[in-house]
C-alpha positions as a Markdown table, in Angstrom:
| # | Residue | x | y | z |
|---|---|---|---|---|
| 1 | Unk | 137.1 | 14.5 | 47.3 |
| 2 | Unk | 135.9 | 14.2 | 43.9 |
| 3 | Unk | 132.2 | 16.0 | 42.2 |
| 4 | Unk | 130.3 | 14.3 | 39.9 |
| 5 | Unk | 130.4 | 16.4 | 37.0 |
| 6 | Unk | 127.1 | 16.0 | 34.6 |
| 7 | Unk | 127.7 | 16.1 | 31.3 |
| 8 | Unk | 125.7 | 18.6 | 28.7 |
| 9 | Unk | 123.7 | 17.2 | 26.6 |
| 10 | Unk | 121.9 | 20.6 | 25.2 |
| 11 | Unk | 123.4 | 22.6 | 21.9 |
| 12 | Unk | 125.1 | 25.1 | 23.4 |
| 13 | Unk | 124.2 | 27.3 | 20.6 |
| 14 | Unk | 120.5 | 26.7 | 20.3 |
| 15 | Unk | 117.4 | 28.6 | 21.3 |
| 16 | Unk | 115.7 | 26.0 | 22.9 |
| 17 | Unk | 112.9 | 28.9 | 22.8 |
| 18 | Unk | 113.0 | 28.4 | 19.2 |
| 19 | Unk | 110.1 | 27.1 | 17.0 |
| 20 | Unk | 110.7 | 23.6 | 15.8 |
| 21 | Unk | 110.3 | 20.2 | 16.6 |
| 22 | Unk | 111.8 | 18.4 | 19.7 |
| 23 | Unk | 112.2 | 15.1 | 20.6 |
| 24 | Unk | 112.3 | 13.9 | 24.7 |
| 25 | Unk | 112.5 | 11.2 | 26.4 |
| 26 | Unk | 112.1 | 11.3 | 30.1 |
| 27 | Unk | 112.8 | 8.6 | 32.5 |
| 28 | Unk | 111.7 | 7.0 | 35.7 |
| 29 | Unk | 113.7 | 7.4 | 38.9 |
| 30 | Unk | 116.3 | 4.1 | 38.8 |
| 31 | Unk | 113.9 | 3.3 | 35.6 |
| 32 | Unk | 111.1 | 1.5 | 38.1 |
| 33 | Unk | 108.5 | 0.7 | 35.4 |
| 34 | Unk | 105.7 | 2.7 | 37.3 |
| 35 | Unk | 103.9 | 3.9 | 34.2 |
| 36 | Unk | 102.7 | 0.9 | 32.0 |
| 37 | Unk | 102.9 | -2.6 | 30.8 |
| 38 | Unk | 103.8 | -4.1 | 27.5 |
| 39 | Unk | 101.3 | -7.0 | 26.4 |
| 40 | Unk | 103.1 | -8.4 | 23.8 |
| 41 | Unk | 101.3 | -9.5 | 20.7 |
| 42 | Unk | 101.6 | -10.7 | 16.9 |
| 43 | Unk | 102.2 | -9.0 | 14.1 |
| 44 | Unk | 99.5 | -10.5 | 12.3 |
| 45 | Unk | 96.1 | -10.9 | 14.0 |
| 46 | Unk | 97.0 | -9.2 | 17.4 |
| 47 | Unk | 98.9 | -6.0 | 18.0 |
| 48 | Unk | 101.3 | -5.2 | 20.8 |
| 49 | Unk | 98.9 | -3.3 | 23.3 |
| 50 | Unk | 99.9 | -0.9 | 25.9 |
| 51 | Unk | 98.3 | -0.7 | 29.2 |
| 52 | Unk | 98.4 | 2.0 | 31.7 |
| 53 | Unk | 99.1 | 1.8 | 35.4 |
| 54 | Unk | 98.1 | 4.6 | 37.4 |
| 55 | Unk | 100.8 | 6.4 | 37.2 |
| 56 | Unk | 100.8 | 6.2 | 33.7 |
| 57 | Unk | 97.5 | 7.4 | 33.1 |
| 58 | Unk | 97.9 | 10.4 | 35.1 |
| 59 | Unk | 101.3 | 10.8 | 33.0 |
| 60 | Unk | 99.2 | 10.7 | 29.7 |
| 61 | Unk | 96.6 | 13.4 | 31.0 |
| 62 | Unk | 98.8 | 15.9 | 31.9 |
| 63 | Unk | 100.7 | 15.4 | 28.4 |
| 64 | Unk | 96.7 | 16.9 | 27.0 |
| 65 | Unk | 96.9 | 19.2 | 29.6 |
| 66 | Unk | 100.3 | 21.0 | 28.2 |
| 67 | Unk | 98.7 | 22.5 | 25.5 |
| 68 | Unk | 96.4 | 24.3 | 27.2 |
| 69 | Unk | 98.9 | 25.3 | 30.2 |
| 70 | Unk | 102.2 | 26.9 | 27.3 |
| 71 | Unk | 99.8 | 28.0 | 24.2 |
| 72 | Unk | 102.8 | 27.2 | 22.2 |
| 73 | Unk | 103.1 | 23.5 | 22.3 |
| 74 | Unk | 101.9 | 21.1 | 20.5 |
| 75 | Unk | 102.2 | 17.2 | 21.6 |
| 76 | Unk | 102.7 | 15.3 | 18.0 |
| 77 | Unk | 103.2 | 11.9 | 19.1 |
| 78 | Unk | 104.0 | 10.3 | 22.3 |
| 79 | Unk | 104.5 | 6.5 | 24.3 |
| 80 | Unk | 104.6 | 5.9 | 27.7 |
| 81 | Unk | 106.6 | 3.0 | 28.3 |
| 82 | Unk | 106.9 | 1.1 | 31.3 |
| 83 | Unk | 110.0 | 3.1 | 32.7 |
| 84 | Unk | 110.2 | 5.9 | 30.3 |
| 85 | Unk | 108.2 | 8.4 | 27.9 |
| 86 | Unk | 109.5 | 9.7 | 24.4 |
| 87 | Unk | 107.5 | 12.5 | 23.0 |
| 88 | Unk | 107.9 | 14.9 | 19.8 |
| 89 | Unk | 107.0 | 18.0 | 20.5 |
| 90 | Unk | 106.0 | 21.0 | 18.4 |
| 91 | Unk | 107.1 | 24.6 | 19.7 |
| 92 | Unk | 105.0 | 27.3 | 17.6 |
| 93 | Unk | 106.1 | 31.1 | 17.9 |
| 94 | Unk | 104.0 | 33.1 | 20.3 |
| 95 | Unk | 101.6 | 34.7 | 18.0 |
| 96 | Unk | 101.3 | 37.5 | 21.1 |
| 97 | Unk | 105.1 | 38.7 | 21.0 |
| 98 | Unk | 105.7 | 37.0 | 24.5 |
| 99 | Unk | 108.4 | 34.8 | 25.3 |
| 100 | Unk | 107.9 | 31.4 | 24.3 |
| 101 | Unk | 108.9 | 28.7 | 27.1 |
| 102 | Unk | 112.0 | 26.9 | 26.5 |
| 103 | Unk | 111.7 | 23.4 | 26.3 |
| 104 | Unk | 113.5 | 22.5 | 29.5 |
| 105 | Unk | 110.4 | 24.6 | 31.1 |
| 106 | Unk | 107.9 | 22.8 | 29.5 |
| 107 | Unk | 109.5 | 19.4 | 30.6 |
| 108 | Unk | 110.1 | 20.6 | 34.1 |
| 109 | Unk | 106.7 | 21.7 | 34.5 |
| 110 | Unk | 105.4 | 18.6 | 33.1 |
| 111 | Unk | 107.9 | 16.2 | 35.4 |
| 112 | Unk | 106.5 | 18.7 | 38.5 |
| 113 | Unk | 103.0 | 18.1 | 37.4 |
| 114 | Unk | 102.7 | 14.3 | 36.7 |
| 115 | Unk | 105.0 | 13.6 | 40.1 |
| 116 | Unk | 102.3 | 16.2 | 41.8 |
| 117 | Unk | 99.4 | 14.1 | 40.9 |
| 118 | Unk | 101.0 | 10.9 | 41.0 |
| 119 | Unk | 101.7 | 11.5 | 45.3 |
| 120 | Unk | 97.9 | 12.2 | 45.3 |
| 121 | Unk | 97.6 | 8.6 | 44.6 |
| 122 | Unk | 100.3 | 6.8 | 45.9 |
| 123 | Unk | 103.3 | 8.4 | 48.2 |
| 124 | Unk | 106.2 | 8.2 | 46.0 |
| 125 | Unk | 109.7 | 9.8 | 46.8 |
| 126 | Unk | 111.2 | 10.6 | 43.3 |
| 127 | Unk | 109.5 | 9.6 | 39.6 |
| 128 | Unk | 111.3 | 10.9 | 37.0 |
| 129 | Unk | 114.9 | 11.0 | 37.3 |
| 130 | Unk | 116.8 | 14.6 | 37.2 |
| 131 | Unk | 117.0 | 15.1 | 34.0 |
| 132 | Unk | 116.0 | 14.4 | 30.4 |
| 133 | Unk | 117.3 | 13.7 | 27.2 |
| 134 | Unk | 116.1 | 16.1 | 23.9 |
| 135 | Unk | 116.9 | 15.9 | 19.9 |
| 136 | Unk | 116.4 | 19.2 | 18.2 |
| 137 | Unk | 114.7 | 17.5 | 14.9 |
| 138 | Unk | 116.1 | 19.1 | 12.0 |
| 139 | Unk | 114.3 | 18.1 | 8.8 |
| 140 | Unk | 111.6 | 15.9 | 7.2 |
| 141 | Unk | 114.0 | 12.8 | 7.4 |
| 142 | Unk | 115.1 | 13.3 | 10.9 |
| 143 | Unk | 111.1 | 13.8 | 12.4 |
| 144 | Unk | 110.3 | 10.6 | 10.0 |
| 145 | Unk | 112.8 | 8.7 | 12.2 |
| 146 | Unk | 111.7 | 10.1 | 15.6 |
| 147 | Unk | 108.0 | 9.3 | 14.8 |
| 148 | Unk | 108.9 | 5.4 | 13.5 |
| 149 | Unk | 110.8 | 5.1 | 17.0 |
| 150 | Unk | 107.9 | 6.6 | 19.3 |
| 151 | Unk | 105.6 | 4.2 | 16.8 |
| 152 | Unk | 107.0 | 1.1 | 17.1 |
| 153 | Unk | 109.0 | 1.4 | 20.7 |
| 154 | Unk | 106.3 | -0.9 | 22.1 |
| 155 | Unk | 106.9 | -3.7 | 19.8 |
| 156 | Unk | 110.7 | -3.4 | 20.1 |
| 157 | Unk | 110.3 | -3.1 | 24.2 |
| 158 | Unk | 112.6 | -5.9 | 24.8 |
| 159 | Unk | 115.5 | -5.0 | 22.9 |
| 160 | Unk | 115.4 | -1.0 | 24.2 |
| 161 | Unk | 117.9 | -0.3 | 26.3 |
| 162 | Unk | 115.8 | 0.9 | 28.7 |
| 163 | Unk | 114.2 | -2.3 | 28.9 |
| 164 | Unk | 113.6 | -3.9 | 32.4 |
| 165 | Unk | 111.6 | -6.6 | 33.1 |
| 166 | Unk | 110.7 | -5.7 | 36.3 |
């Protein structure tokens, strides 16, 4: 009998402590789009619009609500997309001495959170799938990138490959 074994993803020499920019994107559970819709528009008089469901709004207030919960973390940019969320995040030292969280905490306790509050509303047996992808940004060209891609990932929704048209 044969185990799945998951593949690593993380650096295994980084300090995913560490102050820096991070990049995540966390995904729905079979990528069910549960958080919002795309409304398509032109480029010229109207712009492509993105509309929350429920799900998705509790999903954006517990992104404001991560600031205040890890001292260190600043949320640069981020989309909700219908079946997935890319953020860039900024870790800042701990100006106390402590510990700083490690981004997998901060994700973790944000996928716990949103899924918390989201069962409030609706039963639900999984949201976000396991786990999560990250990109430690390493210089000015590299965060330019990730913030174009979190920018215009609405307008480009239907050629992501996480695209569904459910």
């Amino acid at each position: 009998m044969g185990y799945y074994n998951r593949k690593l993803h993380r650096l295994q020499t980084w300090d995913y402590s560490a102050p820096g920019y991070y990049f995540i994107t966390i995904c729905t559970q079979n990528r069910r789009c549960l958080l919002s819709q795309i409304i398509p528009g032109n480029d010229r008089d109207t712009p492509t619009k993105i509309r929350y469901l429920d799900y998705g709004k509790i999903a954006a207030e517990q992104l404001s609500l991560l600031e205040k919960r890890f001292l260190t973390v600043n949320i640069d940019r981020y989309v909700i997309m219908p079946n997935h969320i890319h953020m860039i995040l900024l870790l800042k030292a701990s100006e106390s001495g402590e510990a700083s969280p490690t981004i997998m905490d901060i994700v973790c306790a944000y996928k716990s959170l949103v899924t918390r509050e989201c069962k409030k509303c609706r039963p639900i047996d999984k949201l976000f799938q396991t786990s999560f992808y990250e990109h430690v940004i390493r210089g000015q060209k590299d965060y330019l990138e990730a913030v174009e891609y979190v920018e215009n990932n609405p307008k480009q929704w239907e050629m992501d490959r996480l695209y569904s048209a459910e």
